[in-house]
C-alpha positions in Angstrom: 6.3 -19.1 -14.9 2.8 -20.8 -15.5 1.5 -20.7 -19.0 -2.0 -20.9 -19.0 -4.5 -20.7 -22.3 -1.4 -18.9 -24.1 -0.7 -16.4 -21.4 3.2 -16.5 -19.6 2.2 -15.8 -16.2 5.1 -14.4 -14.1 5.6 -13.7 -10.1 7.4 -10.9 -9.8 7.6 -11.5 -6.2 5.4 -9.8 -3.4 1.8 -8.4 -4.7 3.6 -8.4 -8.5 2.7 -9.9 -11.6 3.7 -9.9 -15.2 1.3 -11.2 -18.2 2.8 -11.3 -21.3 1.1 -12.8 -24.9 1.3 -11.9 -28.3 4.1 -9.3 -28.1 1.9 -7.4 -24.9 2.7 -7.2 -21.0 0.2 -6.1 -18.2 2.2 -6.1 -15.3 0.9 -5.6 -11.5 2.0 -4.0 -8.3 5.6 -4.1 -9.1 8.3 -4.3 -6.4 11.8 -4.4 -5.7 12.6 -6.0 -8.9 15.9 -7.2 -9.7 16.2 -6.2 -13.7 14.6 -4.2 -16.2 12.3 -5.5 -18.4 13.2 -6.3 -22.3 10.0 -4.6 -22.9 8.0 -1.9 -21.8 4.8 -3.0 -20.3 1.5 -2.2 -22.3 -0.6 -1.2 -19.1 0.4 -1.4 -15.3 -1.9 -1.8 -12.6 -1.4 -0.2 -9.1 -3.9 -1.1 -6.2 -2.8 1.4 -3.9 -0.2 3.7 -2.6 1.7 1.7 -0.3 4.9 1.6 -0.4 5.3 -1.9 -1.5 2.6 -1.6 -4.1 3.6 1.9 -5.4 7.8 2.4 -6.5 8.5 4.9 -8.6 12.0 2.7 -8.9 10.2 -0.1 -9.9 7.9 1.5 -12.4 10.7 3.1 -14.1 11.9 -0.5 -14.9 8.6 -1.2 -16.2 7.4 1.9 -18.3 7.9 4.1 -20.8 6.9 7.4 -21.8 5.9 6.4 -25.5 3.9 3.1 -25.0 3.1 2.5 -21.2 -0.5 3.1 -20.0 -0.7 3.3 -15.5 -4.3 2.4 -14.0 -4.0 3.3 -10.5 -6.4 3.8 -7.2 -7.1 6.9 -6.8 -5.1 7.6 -3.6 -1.6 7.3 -6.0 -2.1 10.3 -7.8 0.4 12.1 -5.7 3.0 8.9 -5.4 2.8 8.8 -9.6 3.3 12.7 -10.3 7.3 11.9 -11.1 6.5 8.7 -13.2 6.7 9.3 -17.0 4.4 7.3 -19.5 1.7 7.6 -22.0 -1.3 8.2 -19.9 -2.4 8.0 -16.5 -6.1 6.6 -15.9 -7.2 7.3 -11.7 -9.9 4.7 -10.7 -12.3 3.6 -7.7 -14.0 1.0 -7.3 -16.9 0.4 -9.7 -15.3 1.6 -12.8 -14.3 0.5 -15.7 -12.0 0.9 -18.9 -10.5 -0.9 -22.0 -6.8 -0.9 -22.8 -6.8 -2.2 -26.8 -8.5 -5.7 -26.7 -7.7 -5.1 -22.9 -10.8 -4.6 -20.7 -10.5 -4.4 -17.0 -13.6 -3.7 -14.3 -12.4 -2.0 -10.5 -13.3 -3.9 -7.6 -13.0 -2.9 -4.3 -10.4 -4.4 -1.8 -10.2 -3.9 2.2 -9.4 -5.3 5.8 -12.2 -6.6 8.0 -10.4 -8.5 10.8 -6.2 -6.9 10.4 -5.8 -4.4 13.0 -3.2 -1.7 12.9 -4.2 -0.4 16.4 -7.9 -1.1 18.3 -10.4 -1.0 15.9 -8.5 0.6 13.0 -8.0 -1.7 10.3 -5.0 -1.3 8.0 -6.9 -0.8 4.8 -10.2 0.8 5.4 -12.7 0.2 3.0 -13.0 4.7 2.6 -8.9 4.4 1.9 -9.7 3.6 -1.5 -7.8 0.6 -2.4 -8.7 -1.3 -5.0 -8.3 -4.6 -7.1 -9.0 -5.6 -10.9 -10.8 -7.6 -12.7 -8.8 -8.0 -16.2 -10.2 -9.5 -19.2 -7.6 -10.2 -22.0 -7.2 -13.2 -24.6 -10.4 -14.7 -23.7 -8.7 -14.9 -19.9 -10.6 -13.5 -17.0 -7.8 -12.1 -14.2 -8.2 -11.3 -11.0 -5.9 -9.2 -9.1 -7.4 -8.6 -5.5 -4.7 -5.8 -4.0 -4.7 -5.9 -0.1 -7.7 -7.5 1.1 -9.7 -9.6 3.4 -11.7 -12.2 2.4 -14.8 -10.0 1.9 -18.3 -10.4 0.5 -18.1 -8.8 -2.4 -15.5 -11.5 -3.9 -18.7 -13.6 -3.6 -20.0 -11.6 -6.9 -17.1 -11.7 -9.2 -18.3 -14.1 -11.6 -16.3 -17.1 -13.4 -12.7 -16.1 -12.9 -10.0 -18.0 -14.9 -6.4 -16.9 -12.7 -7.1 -15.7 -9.4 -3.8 -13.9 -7.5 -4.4 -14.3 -3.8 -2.4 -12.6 -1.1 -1.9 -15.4 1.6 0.4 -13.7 4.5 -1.9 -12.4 7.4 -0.8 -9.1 9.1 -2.0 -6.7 6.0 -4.2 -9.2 4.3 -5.9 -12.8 4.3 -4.1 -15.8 5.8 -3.5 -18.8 4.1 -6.7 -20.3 5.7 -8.7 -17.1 4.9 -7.3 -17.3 1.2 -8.5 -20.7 1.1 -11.8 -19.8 2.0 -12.1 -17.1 -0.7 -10.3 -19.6 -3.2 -13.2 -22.0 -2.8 -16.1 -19.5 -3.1 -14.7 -17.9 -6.0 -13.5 -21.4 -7.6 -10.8 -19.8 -10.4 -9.8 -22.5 -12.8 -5.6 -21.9 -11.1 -5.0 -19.7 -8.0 -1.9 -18.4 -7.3 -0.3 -17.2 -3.9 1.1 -13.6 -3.5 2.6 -11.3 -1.1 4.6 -13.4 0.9 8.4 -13.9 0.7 9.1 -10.1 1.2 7.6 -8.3 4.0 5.7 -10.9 5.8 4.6 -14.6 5.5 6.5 -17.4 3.6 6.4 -20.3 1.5 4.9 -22.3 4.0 1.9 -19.9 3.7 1.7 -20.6 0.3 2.2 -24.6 0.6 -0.6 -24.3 3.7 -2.9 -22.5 1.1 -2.1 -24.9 -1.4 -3.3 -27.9 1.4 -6.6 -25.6 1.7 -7.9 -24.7 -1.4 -9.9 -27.2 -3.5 -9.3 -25.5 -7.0 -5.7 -25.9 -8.7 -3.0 -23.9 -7.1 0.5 -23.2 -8.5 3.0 -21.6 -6.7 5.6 -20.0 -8.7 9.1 -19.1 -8.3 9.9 -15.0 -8.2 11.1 -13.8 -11.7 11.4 -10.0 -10.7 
């Protein structure tokens, strides 16, 4: 866990995150988690309908009906339709919302270079996958969902945490990271989806090498 300007900042493993202040969770993309949380979260945010990104299973261990807001890419409406909670808030990239003090911004995430056969890319940019920008406690988040190092991270303004997927196959390499981590300079990076599917903590430890902001690699909690 990293605790940063009062915010516990879990791993959950994979593309997943927990943030937790002030008796509130925002949890991200979560995944084969091992437990349920004490608490429901407050909101969740889904990048896409992937599989690994979207679980039913590992919503329900996340949510609740009476207090549990999902903001999800538009492509999961039919992956959520057995998923109880409060609300349910479909976005593309562009939009925007508020959640309580809570305000987040949509931001669009795709492949440029990660080929699933000859020049088809795994995430198209027309797929609709997005990531989020999340404003809460004064703390600017950024959540990038499965992406390439792409020009439009060269816009996101100051960003405090900054989750970056550091595998290869679906999304940047470590050395692709790195290059996004130094032209969007967070204050603290952090290195995802690795450790499950592909990659490992040597991708991490290489991006770590890399990057010439601070980097913390954190231990799975889910």
């Amino acid at each position: 866990m990293l605790v940063y300007k009062g915010l516990e900042i879990r791993w959950l493993g994979h593309a997943g995150f927990s943030i937790r202040w002030s008796g509130r969770e925002v949890v991200f993309d979560p995944y084969q988690l091992k437990t349920k949380t004490k608490m429901a979260a407050d909101v969740v945010f889904i990048t896409h309908d992937h599989f690994d990104h979207l679980s039913a299973n590992d919503l329900a261990k996340v949510t609740s009906p009476e207090r549990t807001t999902i903001v999800a890419a538009k492509n999961c409406m039919s992956g959520l339709v057995s998923v109880s909670c409060r609300s349910k808030v479909f976005v593309t990239t562009g939009d925007h919302g508020e959640a309580g003090d809570l305000r987040y911004t949509v931001v669009t995430a795709y492949n440029v270079n990660k080929f699933r056969s000859p020049g088809v890319v795994y995430h198209p940019k027309e797929y609709g996958g997005v990531g989020y920008l999340v404003e809460l406690a004064g703390v600017r988040v950024y959540h990038p969902g499965d992406t390439d190092f792409i020009p439009e991270m060269k816009g996101l303004g100051k960003i405090d945490v900054a989750f970056l997927p550091v595998s290869g196959v679906y999304v940047m390499t470590a050395a692709e990271a790195a290059e996004a981590a130094n032209t969007i300079m967070p204050d603290v990076a952090i290195p995802m989806h690795y450790g499950t599917i592909v990659g490992s903590r040597k991708d991490a430890e290489e991006f770590k090498k890399m990057a010439k902001c601070r980097v913390e690699i954190l231990e799975p909690e889910g």
